[in-house]
MDAnalysis code that builds the backbone (N, CA, C; Angstrom):
import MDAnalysis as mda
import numpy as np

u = mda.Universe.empty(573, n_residues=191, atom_resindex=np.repeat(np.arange(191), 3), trajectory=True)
u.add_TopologyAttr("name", ["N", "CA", "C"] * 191)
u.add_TopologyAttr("resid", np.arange(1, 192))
u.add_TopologyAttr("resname", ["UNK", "UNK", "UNK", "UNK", "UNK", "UNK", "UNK", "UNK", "UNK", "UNK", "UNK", "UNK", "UNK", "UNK", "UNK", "UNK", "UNK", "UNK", "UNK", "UNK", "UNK", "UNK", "UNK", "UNK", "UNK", "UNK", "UNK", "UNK", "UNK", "UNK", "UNK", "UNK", "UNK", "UNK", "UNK", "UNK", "UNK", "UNK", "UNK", "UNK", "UNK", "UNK", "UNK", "UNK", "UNK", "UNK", "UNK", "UNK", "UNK", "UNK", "UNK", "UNK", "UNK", "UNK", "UNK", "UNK", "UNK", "UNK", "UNK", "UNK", "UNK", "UNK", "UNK", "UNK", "UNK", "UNK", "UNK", "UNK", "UNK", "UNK", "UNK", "UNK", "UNK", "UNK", "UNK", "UNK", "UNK", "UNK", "UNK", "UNK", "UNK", "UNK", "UNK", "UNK", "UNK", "UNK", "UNK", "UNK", "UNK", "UNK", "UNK", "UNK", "UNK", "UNK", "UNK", "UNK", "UNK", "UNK", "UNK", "UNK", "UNK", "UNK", "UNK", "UNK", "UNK", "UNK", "UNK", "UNK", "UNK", "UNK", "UNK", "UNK", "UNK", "UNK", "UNK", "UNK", "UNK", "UNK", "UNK", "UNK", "UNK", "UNK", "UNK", "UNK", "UNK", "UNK", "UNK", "UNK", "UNK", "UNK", "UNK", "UNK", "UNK", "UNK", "UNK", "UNK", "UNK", "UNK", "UNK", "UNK", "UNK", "UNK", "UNK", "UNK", "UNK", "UNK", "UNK", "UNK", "UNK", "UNK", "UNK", "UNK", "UNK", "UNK", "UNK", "UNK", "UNK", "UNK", "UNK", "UNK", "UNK", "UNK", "UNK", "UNK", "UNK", "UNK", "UNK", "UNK", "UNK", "UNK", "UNK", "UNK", "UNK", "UNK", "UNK", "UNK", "UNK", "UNK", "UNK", "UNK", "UNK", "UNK", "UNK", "UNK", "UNK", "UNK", "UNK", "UNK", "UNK", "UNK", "UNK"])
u.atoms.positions = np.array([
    [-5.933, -10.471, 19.320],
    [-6.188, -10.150, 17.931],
    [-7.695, -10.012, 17.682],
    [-8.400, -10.438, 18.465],
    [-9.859, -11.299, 18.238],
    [-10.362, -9.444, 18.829],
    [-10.043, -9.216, 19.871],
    [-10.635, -8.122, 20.756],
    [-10.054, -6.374, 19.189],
    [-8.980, -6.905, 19.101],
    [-9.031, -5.598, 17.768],
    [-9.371, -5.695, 16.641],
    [-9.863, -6.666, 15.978],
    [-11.225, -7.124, 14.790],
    [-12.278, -6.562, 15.615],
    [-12.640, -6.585, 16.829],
    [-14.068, -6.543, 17.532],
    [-14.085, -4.923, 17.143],
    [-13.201, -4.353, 18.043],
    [-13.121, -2.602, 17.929],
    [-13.503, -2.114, 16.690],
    [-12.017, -2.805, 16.033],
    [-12.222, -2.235, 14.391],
    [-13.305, -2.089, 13.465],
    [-14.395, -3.358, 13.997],
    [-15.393, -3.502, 13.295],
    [-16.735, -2.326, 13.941],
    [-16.588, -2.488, 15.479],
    [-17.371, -1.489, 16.257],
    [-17.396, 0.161, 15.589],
    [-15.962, -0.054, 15.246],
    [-15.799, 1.667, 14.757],
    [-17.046, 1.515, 13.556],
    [-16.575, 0.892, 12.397],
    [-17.041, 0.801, 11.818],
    [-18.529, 1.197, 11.445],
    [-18.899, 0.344, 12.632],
    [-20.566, 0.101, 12.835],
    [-20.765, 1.536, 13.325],
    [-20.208, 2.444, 14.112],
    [-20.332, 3.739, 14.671],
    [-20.389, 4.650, 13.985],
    [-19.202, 4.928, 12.914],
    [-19.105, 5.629, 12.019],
    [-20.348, 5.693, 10.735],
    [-20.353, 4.423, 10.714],
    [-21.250, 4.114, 9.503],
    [-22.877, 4.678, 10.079],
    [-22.773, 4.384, 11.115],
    [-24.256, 5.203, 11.724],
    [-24.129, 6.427, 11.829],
    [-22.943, 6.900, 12.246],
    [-22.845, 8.482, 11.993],
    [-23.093, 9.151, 10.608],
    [-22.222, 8.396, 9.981],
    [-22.335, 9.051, 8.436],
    [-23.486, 9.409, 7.642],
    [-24.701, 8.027, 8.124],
    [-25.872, 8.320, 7.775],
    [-26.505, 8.918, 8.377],
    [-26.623, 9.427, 9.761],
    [-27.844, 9.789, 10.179],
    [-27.156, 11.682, 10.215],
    [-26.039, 12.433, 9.919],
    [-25.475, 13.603, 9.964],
    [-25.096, 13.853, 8.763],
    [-24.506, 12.891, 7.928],
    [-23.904, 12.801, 6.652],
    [-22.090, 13.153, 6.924],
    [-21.723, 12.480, 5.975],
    [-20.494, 12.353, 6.120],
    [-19.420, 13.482, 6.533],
    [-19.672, 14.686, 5.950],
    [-19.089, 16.382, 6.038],
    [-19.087, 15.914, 7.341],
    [-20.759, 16.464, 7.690],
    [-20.609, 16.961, 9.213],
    [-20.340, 16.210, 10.440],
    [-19.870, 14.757, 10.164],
    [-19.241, 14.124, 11.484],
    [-18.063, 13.860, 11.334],
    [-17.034, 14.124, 12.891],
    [-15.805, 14.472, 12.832],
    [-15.434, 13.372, 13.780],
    [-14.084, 12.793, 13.463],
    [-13.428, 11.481, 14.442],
    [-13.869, 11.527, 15.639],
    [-14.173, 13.039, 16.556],
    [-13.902, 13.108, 17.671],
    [-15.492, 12.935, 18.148],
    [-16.419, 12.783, 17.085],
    [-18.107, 12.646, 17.649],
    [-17.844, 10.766, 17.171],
    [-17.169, 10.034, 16.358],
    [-16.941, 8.750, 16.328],
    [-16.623, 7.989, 18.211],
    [-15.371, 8.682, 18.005],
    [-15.134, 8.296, 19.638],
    [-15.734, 8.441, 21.172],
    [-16.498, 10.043, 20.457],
    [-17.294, 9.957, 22.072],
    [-18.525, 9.103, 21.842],
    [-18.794, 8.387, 21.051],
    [-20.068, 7.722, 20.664],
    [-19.370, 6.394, 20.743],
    [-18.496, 6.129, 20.615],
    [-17.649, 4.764, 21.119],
    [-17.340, 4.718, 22.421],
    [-17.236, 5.919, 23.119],
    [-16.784, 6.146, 24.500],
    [-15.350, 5.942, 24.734],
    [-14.435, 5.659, 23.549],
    [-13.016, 6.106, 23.370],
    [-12.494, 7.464, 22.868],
    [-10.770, 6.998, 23.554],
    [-10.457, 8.340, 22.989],
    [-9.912, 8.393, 21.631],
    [-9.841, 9.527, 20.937],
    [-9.315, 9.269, 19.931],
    [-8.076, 8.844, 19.631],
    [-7.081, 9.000, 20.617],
    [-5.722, 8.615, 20.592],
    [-6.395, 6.691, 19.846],
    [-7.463, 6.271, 20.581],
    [-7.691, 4.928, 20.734],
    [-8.596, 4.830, 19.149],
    [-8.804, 5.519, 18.514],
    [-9.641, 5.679, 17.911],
    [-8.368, 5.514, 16.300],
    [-7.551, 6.373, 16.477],
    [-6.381, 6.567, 15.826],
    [-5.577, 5.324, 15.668],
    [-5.485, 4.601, 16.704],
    [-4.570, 3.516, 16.322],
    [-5.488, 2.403, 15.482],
    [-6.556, 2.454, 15.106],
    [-7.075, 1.846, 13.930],
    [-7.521, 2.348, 12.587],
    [-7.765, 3.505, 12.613],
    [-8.210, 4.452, 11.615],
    [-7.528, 5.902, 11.699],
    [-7.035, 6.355, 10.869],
    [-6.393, 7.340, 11.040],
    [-6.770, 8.787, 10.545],
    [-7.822, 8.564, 9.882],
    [-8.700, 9.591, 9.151],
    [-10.036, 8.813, 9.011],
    [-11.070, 9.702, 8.549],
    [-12.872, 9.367, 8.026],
    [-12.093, 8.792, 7.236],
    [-11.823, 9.263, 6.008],
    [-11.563, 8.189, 4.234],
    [-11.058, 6.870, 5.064],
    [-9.910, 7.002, 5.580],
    [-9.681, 5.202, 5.916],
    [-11.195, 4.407, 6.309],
    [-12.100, 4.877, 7.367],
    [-12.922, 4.460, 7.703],
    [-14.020, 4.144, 6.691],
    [-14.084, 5.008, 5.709],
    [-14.725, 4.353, 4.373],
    [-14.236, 3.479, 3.357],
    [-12.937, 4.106, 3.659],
    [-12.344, 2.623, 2.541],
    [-12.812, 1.550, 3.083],
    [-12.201, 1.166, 4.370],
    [-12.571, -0.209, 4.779],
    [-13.886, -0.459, 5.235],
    [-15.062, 0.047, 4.863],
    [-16.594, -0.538, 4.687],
    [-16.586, -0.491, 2.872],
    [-15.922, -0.381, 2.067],
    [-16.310, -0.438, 0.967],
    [-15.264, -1.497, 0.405],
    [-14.308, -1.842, 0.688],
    [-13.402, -3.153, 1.170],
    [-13.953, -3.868, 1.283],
    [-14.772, -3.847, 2.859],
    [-15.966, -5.000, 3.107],
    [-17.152, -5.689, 1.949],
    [-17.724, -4.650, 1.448],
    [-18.962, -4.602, 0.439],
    [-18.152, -5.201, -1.259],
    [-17.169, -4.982, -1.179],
    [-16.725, -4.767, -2.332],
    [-16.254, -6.630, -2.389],
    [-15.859, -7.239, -1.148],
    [-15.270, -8.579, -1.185],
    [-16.595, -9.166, -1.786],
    [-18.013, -9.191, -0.981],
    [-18.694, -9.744, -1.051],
    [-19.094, -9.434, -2.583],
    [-19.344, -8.310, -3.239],
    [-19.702, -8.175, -4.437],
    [-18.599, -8.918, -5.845],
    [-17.453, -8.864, -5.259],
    [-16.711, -9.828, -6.247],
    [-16.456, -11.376, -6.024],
    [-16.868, -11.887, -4.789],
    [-17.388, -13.364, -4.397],
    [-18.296, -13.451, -5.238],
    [-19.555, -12.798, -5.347],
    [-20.854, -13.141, -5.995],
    [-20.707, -13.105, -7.811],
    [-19.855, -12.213, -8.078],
    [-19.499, -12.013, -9.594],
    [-18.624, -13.513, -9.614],
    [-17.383, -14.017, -9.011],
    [-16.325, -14.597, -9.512],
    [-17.374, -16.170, -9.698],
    [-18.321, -16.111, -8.474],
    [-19.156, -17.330, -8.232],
    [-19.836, -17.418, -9.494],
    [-20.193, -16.431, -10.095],
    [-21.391, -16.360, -11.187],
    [-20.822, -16.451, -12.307],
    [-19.863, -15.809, -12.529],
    [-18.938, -16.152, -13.719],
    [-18.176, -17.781, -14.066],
    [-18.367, -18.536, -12.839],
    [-18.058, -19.927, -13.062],
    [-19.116, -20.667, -13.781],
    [-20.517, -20.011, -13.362],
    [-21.530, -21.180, -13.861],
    [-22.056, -20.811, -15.478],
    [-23.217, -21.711, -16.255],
    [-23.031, -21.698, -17.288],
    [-24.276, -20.157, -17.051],
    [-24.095, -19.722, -18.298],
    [-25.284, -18.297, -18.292],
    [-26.740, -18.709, -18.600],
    [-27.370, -18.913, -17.708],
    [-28.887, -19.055, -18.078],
    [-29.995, -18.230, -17.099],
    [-30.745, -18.845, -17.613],
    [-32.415, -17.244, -17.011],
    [-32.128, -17.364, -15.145],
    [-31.736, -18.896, -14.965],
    [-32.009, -19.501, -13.230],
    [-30.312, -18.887, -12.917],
    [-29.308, -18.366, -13.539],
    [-27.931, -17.828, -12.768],
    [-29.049, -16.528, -12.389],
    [-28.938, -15.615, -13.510],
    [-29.467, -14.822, -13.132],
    [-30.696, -14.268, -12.320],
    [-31.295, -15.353, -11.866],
    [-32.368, -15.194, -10.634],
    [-31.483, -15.447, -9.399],
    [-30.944, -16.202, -9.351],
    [-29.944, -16.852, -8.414],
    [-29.048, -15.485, -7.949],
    [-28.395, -15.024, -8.824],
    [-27.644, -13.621, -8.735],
    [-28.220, -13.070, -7.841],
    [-29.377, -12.542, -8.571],
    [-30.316, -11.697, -7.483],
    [-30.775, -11.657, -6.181],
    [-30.785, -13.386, -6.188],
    [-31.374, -13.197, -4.841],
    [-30.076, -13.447, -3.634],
    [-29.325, -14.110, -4.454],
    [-27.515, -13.883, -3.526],
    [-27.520, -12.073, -2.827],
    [-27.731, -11.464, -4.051],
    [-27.553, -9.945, -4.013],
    [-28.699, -9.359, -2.923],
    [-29.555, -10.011, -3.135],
    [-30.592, -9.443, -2.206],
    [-30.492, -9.672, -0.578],
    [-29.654, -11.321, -0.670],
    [-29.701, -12.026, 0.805],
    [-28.470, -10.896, 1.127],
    [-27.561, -10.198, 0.538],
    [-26.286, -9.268, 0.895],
    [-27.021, -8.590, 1.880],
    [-27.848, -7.860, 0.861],
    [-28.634, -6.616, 1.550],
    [-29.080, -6.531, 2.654],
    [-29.629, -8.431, 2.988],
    [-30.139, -8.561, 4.204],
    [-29.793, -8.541, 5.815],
    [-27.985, -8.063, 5.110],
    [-27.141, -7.578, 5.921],
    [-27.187, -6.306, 6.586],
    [-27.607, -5.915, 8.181],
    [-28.077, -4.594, 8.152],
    [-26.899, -3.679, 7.684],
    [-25.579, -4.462, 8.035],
    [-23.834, -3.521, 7.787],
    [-23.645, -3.691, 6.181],
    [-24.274, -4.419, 5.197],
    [-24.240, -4.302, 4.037],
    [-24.847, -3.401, 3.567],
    [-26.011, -3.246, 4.200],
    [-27.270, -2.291, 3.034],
    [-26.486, -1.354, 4.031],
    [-26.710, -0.834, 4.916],
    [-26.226, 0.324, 5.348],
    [-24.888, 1.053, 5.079],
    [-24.294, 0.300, 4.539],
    [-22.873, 0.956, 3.316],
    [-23.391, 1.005, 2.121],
    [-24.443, 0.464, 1.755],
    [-25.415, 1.188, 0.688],
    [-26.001, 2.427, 0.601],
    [-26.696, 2.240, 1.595],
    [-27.284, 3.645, 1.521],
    [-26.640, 4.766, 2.393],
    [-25.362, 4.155, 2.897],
    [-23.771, 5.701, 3.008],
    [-23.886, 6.176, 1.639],
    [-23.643, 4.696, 0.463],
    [-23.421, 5.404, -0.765],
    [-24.225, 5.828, -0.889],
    [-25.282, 6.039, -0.971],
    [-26.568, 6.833, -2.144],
    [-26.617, 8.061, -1.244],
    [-26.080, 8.421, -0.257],
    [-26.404, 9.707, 0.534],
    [-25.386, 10.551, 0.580],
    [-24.156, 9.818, 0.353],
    [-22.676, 10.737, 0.996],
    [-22.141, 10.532, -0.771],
    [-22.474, 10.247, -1.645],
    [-21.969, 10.147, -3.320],
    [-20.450, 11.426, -2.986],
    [-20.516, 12.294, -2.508],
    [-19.157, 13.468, -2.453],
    [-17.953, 12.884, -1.949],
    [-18.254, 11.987, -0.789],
    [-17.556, 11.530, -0.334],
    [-16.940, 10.040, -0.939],
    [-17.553, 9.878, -1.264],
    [-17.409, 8.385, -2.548],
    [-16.343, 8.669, -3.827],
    [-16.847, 10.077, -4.193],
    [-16.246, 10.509, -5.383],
    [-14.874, 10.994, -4.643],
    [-14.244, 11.172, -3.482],
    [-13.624, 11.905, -2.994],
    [-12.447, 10.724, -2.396],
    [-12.911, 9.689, -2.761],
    [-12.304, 7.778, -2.428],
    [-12.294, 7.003, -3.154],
    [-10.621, 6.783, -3.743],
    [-10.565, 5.973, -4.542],
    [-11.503, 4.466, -5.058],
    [-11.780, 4.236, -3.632],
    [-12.777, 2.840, -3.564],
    [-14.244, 3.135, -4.292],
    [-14.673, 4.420, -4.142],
    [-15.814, 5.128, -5.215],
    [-15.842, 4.271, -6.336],
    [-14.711, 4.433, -7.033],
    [-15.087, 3.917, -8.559],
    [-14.593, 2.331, -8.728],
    [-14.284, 1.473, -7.632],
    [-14.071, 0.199, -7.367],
    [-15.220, 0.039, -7.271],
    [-16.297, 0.505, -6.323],
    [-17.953, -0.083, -5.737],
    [-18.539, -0.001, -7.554],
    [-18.603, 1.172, -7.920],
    [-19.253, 1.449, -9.423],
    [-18.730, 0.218, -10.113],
    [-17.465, 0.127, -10.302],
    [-16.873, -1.050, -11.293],
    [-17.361, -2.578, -10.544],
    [-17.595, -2.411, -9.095],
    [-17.985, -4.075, -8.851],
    [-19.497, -4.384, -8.764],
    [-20.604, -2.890, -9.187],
    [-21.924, -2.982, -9.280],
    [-22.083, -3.196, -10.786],
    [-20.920, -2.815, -11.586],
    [-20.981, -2.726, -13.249],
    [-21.108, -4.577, -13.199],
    [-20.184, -5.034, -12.913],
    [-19.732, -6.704, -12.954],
    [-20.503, -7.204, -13.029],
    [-21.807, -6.692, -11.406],
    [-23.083, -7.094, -11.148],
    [-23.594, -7.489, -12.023],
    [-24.257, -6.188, -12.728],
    [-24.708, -6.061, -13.855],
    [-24.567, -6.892, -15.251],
    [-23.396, -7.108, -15.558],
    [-22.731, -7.595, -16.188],
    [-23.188, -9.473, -16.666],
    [-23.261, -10.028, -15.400],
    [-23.823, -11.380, -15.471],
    [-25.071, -11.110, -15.558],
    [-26.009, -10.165, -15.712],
    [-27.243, -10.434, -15.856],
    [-27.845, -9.914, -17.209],
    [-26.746, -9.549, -17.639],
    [-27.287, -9.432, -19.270],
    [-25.980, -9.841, -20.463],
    [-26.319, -9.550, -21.006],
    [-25.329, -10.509, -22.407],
    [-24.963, -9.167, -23.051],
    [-24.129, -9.251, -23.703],
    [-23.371, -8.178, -24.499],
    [-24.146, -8.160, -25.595],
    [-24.667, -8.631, -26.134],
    [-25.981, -8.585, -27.363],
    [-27.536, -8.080, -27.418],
    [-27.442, -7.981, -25.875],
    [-29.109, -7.928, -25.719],
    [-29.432, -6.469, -26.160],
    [-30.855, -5.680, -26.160],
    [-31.499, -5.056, -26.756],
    [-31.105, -4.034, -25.836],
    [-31.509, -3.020, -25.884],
    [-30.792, -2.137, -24.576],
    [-32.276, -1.898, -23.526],
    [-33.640, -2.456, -24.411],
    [-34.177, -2.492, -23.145],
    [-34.585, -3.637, -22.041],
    [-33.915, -4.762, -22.714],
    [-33.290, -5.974, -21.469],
    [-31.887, -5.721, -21.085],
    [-30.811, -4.500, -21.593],
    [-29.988, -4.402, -20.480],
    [-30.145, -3.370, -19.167],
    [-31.423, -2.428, -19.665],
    [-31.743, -1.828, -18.689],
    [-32.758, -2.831, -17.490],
    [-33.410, -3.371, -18.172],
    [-34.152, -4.712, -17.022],
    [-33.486, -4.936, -16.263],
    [-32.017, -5.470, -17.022],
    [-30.988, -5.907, -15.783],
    [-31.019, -5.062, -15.214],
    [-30.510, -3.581, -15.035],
    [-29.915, -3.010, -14.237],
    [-31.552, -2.500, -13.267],
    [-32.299, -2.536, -13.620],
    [-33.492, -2.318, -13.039],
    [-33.692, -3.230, -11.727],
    [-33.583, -4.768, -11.644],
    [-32.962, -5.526, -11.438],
    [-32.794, -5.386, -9.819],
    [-31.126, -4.731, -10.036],
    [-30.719, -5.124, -9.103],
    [-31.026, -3.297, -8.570],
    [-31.261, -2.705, -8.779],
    [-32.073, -0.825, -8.820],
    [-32.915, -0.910, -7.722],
    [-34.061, -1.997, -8.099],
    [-35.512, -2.464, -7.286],
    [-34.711, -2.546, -6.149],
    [-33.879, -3.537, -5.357],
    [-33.553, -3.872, -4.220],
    [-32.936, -2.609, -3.598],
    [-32.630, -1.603, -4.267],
    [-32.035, -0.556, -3.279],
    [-33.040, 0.048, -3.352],
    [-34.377, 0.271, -4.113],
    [-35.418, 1.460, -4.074],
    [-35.932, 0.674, -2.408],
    [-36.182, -0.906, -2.699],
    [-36.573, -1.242, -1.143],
    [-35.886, -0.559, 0.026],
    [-34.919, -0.624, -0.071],
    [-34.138, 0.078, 1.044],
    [-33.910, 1.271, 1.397],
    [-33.537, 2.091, 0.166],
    [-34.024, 3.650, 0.332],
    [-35.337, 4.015, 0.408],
    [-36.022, 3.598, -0.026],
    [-37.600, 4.239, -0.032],
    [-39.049, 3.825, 1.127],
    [-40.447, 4.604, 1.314],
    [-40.523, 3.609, 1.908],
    [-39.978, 2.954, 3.298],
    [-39.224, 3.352, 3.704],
    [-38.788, 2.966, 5.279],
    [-39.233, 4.050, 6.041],
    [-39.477, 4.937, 5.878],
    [-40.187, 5.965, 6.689],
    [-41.709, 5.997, 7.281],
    [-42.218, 5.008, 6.298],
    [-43.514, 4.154, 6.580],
    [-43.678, 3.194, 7.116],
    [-44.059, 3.580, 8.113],
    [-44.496, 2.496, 9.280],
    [-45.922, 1.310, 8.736],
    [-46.025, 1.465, 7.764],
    [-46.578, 0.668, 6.940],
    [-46.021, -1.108, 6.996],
    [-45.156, -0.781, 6.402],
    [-43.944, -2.026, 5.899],
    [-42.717, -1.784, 6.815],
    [-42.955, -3.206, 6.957],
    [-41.348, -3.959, 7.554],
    [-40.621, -3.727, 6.518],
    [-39.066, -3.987, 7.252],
    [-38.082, -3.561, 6.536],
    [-38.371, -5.083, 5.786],
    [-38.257, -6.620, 6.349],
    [-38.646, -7.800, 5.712],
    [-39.477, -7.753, 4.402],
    [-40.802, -6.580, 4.785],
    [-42.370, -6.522, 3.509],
    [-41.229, -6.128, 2.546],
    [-40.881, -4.420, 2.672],
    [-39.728, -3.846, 1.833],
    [-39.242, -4.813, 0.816],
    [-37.868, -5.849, 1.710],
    [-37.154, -6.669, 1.005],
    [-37.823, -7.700, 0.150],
    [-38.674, -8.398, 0.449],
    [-39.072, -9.429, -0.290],
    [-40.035, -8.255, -1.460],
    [-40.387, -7.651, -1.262],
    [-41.431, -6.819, -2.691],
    [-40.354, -6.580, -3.580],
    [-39.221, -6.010, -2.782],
    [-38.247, -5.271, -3.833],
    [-37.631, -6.719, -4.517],
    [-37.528, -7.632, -4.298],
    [-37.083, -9.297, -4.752],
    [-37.869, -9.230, -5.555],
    [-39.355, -9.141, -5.037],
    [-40.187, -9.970, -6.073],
    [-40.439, -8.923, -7.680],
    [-40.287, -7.944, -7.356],
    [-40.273, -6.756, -8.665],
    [-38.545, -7.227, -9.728],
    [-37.850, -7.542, -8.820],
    [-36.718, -7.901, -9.447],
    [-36.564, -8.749, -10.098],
    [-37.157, -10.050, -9.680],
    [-37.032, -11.373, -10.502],
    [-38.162, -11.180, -11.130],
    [-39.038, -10.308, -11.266],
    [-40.077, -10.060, -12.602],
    [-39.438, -9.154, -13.759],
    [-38.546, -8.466, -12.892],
    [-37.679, -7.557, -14.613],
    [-36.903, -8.707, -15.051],
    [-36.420, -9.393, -14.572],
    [-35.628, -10.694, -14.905],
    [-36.537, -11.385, -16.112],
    [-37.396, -11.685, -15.658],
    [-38.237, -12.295, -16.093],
    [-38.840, -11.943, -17.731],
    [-39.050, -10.923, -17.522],
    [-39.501, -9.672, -18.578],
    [-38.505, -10.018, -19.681],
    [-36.913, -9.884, -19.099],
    [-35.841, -9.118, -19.878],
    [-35.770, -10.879, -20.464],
    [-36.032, -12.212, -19.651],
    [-35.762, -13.185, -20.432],
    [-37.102, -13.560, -21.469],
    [-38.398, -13.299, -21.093],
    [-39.204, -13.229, -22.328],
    [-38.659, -12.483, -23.688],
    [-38.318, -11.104, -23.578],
    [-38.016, -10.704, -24.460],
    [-36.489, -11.401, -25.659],
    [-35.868, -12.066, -24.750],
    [-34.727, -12.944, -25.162],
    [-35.162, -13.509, -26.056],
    [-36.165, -14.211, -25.962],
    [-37.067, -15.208, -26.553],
    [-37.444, -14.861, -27.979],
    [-38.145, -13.659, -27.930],
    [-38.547, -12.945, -29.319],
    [-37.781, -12.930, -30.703],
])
């Protein structure tokens, strides 16, 4: 059982590198498998199409994003959940198989829209969102929020092409810009 979690997840990791570095259109099961060094017959008995293979990385992303909501929704609402949020959200990222089903989404969006799980990821980034601002606030501390948690993917999309910054410099700047809109959006609370 242990050895077909291993595969399943391998595909995964294969595909998901394919998707980004060709984009989703142009890679086909049969460049998955020769890059696995299986055949597709072998390839097939876990995934049976690309969409399956995205559902289940957005399955993956999607558990962890409603762990972090159901967790956050237990505690009481104050300025320290919502730093806390963030940086839960950020340590995700620090997942290279997390952020990298991130930025599938921000590159392959056709293919997202084209998978039911599309508007599950949107509805479990809304949630996100959701604990970090109040249904009352001003709309420019609910955009803070969403700014927020925005910063941590500009780290990751942006900027990596520069051999400047570690992917580490990246992450912690994009943190530290985040828990300053936080910050911002709870001064203004205040007013």
């Amino acid at each position: 059982m242990r050895e077909q979690s291993d595969t399943r997840r391998r595909i995964q990791e294969v595909a998901l590198e394919l998707f980004t570095e060709q984009g989703y259109e142009a890679t086909s099961l049969r460049e998955i498998a020769e890059r696995l060094g299986v055949t597709k017959a072998a390839l097939y008995y876990h995934f049976k199409t690309k969409e399956e293979i995205v559902g289940s990385l957005i399955d993956d992303r999607l558990a962890l994003l409603r762990e972090l909501v159901d967790w956050a929704q237990a505690q009481p609402r104050t300025p320290e959940l919502r730093r806390e949020v963030v940086r839960r959200y950020a340590a995700q990222l620090e997942n290279v198989r997390h952020s990298n089903v991130m930025r599938f989404a921000e590159r392959n969006r056709t293919a997202l829209r084209e998978n039911s799980r599309g508007e599950a990821l949107k509805a479990a980034m809304t949630s996100v969102l959701n604990v970090l601002v109040e249904p009352d606030d001003p709309l420019p501390v609910k955009i803070q929020g969403a700014l927020s948690i925005m910063s941590m993917h500009v780290g990751l999309f942006l900027f990596n092409d520069d051999d400047k910054y570690t992917e580490d410099e990246r992450s912690a700047a994009a943190l530290e810009v985040a828990l300053s809109m936080l910050e911002t959006a709870d001064a203004a609370r205040r007013r």
